[in-house]
MIVEX-806457 format. One record per residue (C-alpha): residue number from 1; residue in three letters; x, y, z. Coordinates in pm, whole numbers, plus 32768, in hexadecimal, padded with zeros to 4 digits. Example, Ala and Ser with C-alpha at 12.3 -4.5 7.8 and 13.67 -1.06 7.14 Angstrom:
2
  num  residuo     X     Y     Z
    1      Ala  84CE  7E3E  830C
    2      Ser  8557  7F96  82CA
//
This chain:
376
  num  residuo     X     Y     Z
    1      Unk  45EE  1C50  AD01
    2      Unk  4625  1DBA  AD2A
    3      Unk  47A8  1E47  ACD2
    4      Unk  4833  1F0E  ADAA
    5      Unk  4915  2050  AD22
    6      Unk  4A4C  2055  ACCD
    7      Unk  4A8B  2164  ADBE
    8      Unk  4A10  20A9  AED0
    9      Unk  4AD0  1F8C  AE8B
   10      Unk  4C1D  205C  AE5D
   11      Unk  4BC5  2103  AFB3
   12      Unk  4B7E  1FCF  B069
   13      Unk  4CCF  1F12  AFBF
   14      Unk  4D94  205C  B04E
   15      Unk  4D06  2058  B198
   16      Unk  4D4A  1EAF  B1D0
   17      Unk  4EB7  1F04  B13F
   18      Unk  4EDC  1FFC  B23B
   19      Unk  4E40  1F20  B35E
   20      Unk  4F47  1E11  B2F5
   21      Unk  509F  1EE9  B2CF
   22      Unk  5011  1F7F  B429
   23      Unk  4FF6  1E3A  B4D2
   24      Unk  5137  1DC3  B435
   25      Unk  50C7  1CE8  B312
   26      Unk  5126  1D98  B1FF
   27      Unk  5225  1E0C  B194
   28      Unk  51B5  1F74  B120
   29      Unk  5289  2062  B019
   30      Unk  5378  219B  B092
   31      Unk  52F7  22D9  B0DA
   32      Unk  5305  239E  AFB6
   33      Unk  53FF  24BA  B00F
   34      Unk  541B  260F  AF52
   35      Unk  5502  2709  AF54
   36      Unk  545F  2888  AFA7
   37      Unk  550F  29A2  AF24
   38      Unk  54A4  2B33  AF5F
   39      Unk  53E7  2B7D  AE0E
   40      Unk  549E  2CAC  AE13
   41      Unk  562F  2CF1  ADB3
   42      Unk  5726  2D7C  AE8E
   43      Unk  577B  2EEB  AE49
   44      Unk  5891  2F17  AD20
   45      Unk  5981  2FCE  AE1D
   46      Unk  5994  2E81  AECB
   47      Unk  5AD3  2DA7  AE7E
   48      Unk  5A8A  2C59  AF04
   49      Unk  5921  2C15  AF13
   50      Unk  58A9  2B82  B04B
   51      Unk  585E  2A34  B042
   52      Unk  56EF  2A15  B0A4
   53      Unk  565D  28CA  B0A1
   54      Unk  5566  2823  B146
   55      Unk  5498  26B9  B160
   56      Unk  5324  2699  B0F9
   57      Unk  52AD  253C  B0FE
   58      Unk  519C  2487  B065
   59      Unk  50E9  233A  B042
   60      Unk  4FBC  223B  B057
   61      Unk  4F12  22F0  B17F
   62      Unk  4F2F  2451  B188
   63      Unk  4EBD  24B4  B2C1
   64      Unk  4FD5  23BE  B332
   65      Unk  5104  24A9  B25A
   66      Unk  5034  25E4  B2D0
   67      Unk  5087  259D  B471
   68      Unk  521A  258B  B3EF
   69      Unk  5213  26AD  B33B
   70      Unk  5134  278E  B406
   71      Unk  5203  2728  B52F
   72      Unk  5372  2750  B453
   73      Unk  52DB  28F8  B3CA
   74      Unk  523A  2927  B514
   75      Unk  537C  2901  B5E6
   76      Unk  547F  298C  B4DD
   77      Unk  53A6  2AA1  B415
   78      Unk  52AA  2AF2  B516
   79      Unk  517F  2A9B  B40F
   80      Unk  50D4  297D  B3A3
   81      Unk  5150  28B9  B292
   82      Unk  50B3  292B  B110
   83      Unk  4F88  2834  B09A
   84      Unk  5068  2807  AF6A
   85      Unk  51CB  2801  AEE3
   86      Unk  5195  2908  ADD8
   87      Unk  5179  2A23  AF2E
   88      Unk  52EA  29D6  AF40
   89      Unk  536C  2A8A  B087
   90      Unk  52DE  2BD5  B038
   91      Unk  5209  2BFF  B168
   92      Unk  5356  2BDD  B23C
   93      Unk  53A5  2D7D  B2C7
   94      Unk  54B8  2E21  B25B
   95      Unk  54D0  2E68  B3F3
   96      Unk  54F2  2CCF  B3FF
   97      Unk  5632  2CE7  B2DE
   98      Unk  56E3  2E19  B38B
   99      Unk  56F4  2D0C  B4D9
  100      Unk  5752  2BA7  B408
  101      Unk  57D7  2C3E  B28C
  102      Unk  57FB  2AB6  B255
  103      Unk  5769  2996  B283
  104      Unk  5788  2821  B1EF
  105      Unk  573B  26A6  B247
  106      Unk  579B  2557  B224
  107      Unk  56A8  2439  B22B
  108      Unk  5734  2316  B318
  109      Unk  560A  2219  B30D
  110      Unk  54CE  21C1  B23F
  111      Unk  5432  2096  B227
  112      Unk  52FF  1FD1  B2A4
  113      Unk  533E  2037  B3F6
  114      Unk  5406  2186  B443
  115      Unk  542A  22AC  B38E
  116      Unk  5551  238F  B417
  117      Unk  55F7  2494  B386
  118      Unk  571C  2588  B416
  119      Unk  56F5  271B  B3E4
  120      Unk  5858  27E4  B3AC
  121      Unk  581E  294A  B42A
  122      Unk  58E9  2A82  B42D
  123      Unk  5877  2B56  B541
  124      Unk  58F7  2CCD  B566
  125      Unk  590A  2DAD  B689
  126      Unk  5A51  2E5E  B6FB
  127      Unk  5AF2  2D5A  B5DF
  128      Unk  5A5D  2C4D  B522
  129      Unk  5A95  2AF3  B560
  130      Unk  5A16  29AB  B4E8
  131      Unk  5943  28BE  B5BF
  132      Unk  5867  276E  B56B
  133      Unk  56F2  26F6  B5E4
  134      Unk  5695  257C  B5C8
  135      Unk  5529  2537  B58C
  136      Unk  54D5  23DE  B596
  137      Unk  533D  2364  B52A
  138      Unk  525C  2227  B556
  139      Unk  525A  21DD  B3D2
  140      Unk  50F0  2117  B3F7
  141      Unk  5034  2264  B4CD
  142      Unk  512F  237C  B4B9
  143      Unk  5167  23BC  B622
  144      Unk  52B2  244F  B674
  145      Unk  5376  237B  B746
  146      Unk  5457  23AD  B875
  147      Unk  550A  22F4  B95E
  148      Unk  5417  2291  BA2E
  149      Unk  5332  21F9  B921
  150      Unk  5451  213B  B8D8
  151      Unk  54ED  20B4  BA21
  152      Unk  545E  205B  BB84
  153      Unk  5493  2147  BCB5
  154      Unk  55C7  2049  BD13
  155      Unk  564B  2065  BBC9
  156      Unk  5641  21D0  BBC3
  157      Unk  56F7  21E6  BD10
  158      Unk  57D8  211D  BCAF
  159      Unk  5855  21A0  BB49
  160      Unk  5848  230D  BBF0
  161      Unk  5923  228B  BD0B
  162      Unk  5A02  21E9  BC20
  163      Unk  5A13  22F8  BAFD
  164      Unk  5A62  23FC  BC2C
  165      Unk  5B79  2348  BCC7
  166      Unk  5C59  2308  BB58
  167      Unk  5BD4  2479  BB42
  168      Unk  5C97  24F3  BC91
  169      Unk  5DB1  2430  BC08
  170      Unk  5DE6  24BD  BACA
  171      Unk  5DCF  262E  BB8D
  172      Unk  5EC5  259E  BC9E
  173      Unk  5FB8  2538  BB70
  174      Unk  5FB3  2695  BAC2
  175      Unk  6013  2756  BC44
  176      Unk  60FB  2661  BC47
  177      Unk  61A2  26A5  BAE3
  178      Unk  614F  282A  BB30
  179      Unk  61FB  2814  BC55
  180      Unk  6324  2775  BBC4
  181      Unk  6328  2864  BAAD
  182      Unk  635C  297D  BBC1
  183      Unk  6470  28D0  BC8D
  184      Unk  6524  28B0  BB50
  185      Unk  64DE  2A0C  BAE3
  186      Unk  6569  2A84  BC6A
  187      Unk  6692  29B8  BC41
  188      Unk  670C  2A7C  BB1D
  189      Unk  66AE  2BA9  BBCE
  190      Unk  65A6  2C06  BAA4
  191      Unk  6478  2CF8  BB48
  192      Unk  632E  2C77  BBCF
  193      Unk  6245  2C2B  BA98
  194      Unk  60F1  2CFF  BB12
  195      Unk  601D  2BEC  B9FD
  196      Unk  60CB  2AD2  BAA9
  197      Unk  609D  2B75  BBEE
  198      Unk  5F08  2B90  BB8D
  199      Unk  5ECE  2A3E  BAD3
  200      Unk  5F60  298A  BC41
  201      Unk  5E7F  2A51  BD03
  202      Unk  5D6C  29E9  BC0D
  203      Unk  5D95  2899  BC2E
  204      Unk  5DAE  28A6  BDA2
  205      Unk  5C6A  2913  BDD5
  206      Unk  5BCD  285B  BCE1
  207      Unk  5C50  273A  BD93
  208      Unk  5BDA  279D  BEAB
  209      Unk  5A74  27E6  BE63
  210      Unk  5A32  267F  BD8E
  211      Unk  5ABB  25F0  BEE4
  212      Unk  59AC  26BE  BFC7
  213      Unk  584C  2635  C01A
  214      Unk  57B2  278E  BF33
  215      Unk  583C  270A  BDE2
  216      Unk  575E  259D  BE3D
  217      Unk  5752  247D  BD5F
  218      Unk  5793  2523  BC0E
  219      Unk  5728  2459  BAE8
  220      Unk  57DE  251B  B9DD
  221      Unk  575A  2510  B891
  222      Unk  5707  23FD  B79A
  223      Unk  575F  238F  B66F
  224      Unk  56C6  2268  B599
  225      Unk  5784  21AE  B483
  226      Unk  5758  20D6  B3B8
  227      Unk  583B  1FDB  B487
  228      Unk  5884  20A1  B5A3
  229      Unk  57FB  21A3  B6C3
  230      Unk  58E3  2288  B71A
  231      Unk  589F  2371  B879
  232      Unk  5947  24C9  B886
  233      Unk  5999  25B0  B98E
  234      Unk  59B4  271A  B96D
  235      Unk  5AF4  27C5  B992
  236      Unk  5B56  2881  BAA4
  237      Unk  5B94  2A02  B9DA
  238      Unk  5A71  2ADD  B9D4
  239      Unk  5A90  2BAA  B88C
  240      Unk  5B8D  2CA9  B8E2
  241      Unk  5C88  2B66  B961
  242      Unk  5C7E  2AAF  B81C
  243      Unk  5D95  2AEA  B796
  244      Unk  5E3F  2A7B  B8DD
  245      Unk  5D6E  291A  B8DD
  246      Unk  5E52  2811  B857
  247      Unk  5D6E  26DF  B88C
  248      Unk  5C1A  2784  B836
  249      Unk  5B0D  26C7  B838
  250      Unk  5B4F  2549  B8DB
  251      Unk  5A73  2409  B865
  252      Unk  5A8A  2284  B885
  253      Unk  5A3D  21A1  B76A
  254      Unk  5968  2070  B7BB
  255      Unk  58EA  1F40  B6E8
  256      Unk  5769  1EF7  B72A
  257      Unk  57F9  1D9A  B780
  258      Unk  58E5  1E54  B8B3
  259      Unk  57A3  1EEF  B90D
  260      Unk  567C  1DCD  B901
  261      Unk  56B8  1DA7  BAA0
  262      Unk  5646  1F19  BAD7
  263      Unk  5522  1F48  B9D4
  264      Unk  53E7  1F35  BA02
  265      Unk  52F9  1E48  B933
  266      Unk  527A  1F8B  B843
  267      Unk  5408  1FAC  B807
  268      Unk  5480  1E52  B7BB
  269      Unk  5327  1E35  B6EC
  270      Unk  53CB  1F5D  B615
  271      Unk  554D  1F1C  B61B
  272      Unk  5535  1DC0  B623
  273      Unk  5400  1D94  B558
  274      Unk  5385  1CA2  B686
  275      Unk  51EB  1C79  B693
  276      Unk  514B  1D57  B70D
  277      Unk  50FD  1D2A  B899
  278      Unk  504C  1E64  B8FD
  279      Unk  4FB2  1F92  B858
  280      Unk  5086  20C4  B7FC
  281      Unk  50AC  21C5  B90A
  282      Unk  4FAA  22DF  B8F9
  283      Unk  4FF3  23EB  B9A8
  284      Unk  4FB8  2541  B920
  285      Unk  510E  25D8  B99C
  286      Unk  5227  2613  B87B
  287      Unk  5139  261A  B763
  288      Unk  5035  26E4  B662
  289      Unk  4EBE  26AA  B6A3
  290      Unk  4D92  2744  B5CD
  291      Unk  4C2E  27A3  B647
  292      Unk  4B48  28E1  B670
  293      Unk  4AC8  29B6  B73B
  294      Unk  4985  29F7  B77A
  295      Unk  4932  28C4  B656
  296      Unk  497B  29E1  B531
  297      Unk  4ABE  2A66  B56F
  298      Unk  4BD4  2952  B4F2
  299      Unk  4D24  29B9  B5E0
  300      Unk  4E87  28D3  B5BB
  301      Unk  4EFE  28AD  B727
  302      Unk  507A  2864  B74C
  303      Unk  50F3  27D7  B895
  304      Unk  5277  27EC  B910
  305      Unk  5304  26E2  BA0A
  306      Unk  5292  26A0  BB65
  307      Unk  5358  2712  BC0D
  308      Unk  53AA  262F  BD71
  309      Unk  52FE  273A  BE45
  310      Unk  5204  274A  BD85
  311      Unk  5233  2882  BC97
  312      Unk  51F1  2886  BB23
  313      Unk  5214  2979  BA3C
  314      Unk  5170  2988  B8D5
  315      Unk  5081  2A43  B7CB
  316      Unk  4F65  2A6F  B72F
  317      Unk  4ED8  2ACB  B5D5
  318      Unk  4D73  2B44  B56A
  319      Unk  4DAD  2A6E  B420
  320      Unk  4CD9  2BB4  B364
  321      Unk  4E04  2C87  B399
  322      Unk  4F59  2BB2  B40A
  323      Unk  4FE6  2C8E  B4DE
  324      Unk  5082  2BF3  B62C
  325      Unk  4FDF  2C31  B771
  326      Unk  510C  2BD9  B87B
  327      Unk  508A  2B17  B985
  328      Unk  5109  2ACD  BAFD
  329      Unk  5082  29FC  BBE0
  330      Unk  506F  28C7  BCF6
  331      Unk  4FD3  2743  BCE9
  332      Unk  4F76  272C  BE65
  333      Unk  4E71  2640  BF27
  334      Unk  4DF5  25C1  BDA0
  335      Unk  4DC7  271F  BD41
  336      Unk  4E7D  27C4  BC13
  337      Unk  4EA0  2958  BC55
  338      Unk  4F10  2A2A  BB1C
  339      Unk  4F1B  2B98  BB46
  340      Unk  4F70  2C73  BA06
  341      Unk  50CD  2CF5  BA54
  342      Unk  50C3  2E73  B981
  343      Unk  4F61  2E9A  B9AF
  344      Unk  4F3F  2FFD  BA45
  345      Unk  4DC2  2FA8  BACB
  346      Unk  4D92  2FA0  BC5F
  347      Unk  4D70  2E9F  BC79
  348      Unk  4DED  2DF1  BB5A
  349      Unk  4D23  2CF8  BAA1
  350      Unk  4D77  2B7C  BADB
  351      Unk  4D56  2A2E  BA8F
  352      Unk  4CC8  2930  BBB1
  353      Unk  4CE5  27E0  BB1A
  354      Unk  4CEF  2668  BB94
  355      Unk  4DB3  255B  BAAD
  356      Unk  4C9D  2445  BA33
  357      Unk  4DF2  2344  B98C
  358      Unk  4E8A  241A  B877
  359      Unk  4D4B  2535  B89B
  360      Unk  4D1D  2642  B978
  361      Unk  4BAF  26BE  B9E5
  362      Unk  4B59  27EB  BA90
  363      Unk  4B24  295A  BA4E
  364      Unk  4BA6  2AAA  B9E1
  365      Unk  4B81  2BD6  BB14
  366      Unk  4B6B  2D25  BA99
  367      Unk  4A7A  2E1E  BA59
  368      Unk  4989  2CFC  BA5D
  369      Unk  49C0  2BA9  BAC7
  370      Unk  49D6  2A8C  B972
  371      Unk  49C7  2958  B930
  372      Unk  4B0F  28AB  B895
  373      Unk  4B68  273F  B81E
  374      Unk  4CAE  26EE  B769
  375      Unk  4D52  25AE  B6F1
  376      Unk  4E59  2505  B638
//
């Protein structure tokens, strides 16, 4: 009887582990999460070092950690995440620091089935404020997940419907104390307060607008816990209004049990740990995917949300050199249309692709017309 190699075996063991925790029949470990610091110090004249941390996971199957933390550097850094932990955040500009000096996270789920964690930013333009991002993964694949992977179409419509109207209410509340608050202030003859005077005229359009047909069925964002989803909406101050914005953001905290009527079978399967009913969703939109062009030049494609009318945004990244290539585009009639946003070529070179599942197959239009295929 011949033996087979140890390697073999080791390989084959790995890959019917990750065929089980996939299919929900194991129980597989955490991700492995690591802390990435700049490899270089802050410069002696600074007081207070900025705190600069950031997530890099790792685990069993690491093309499964790579699609997290591609997708995590691609849409904070604007590069694709190091092949290793010792590369630290060094390839991060110093362009990308001057616009967020700080950044940190908070992991809020890792097990089996969901990996989620919760990026704390402080973004600075005419001031600097902070602000959060909730990323939210398919532990057994890596795909990011969003609310409609999660929950049917009625679902959605109805948690938008219902995390919009406690929305208007909390705005209605705040008029109303502002309101009082100038009444009061007339009353003892005090003068008009001009922020007061600007946070009610805030609110009353804000109002307005998340009550008119052009702000549609908002989903907000979402969070995954470990016991809990929690749906935010953003608040109704634009940067230079901040400081006027009591309520900020808004969100509603839900149990998956208050939820099981509105998700679909891929999200009770993964907040509820039910079995399995259908495949997981594969379409392209929201994620990372990895191919060539022309079968020798390896590219990392990275695909925004679609958008309702059909608009995307995204990048890509000739994986030799790393650099984004902004991308804008349109998914029409089956057809994906990509057209490189800052190229200053007439016309500019694009990508004509058609979604195959989680793939995309098509070519590259420039100079001279290429083949490209990409995939998870």
């Amino acid at each position: 009887m011949r033996l087979l190699p140890l390697s073999f075996l080791a390989r084959s063991l790995s890959s019917c582990a990750l065929a089980l925790a996939a299919a929900g029949g194991l129980h597989a470990a955490p991700l492995e999460v690591t802390t990435l610091t700049p490899l270089t110090q802050t410069a002696p004249t600074s007081k207070t070092p900025p705190i600069r941390r950031f997530p890099f996971v790792s685990g069993l199957d690491a093309h499964v950690t790579a699609r997290i933390n591609n997708l995590l550097f691609i849409e904070t850094f604007e590069v694709p995440a190091p092949v290793h932990t010792s590369y630290g955040l060094r390839e991060v500009s110093e362009e990308v620091w001057q616009h967020q000096p700080e950044i940190d996270f908070q992991v809020q789920r890792n097990d089996a089935r969901i990996f989620s964690v919760m990026l704390s930013t402080e973004g600075c333009g005419a001031y600097c404020e902070n602000y959060t991002t909730p990323y939210a993964f398919d532990a057994a694949n890596g795909r990011r997940l969003g609310s409609e992977d999660i929950f049917t179409l009625a679902g959605r419509t109805a948690l938008s419907k219902q995390l919009k109207a406690a929305n208007l209410t909390a705005i209605q509340t705040e008029i109303h104390r502002l309101q009082d608050e100038e009444t009061s202030a007339r009353q003892r003859k005090q003068p008009p307060s001009e922020d007061r005077t600007a946070a009610l005229k805030m609110y009353a359009e804000c109002a307005q607008f998340r009550q008119s047909p052009e702000y549609g069925t908002a989903q907000g964002k979402l969070q995954i816990q470990t016991q809990a989803l929690v749906l935010s909406m953003e608040r109704c101050s634009n940067h230079a209004l901040r400081a006027l914005d009591n309520l900020g953001d808004f969100s509603l905290r839900f149990s998956p049990e208050q939820l099981k009527p509105w998700l679909s079978a891929y999200g009770r399967t993964l907040l509820l740990g039910e079995t399995p009913a259908t495949a997981a969703p594969t379409t392209p939109w929201g994620q990372v995917l990895h191919g060539k062009i022309s079968a020798n030049m390896p590219v990392t494609l990275h695909l925004g949300p679609l958008s309702p009318d059909g608009t995307l945004s995204g990048s890509y990244f000739y994986d030799r050199y790393r650099k984004p290539i902004a991308l804008s585009g349109r998914f029409e009639t089956g057809t994906l249309t990509l057209t490189e946003a800052d190229s200053k070529e007439t016309p500019p070179p694009r990508l004509v692709l058609t979604p195959q599942g989680e793939g995309l197959r098509g070519h590259w239009e420039g100079a001279s017309t290429l083949d490209i295929v990409l995939e998870p």
